[in-house]
C-alpha positions, 0 to 999 in steps of 0.5 A, a space after each residue: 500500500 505504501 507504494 500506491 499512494 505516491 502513484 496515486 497521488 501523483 495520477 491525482 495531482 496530473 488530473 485535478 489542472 484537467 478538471 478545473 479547465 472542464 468545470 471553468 468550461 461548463 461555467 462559462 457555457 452556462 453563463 453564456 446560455 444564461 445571458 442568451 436567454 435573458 438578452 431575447 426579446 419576446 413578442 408579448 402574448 395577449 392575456 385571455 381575461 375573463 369576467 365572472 360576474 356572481 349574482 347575489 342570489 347565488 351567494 344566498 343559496 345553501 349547498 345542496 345535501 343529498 338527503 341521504 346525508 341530510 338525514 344523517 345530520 346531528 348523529 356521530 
């Protein structure tokens, strides 16, 4: 095992300069896609608007129960 870990090590220290390159790399890509995605200009979409007018006879109604459950009221 001794003798391993200076080879080892020295893999490790050849690897980890390549590493960093390819982690700066995609860094810098994201940020370039980033700043592409951010500097398009899109067409506004019109915004479909709906109205929903509630009529105060509706809000007096009760909800319906079925009577099934209407008899059931009050027992636990």
């Amino acid at each position: 095992m001794k003798r391993l870990t200076p080879v080892l090590d020295a893999i490790f220290a050849g690897a980890n300069p390549g590493l960093i390159a390819a982690a700066m790399i995609v860094a810098l890509l994201d940020v370039a896609v980033a700043a592409q995605h951010l500097s398009v200009s899109r067409a506004e979409t019109p915004v479909a608007v709906r109205t929903v007018v509630v009529s105060a006879e509706t809000e007096q109604l009760a909800p319906v129960i079925p009577p099934e459950l209407r008899d059931m009221i009050g027992h636990d």
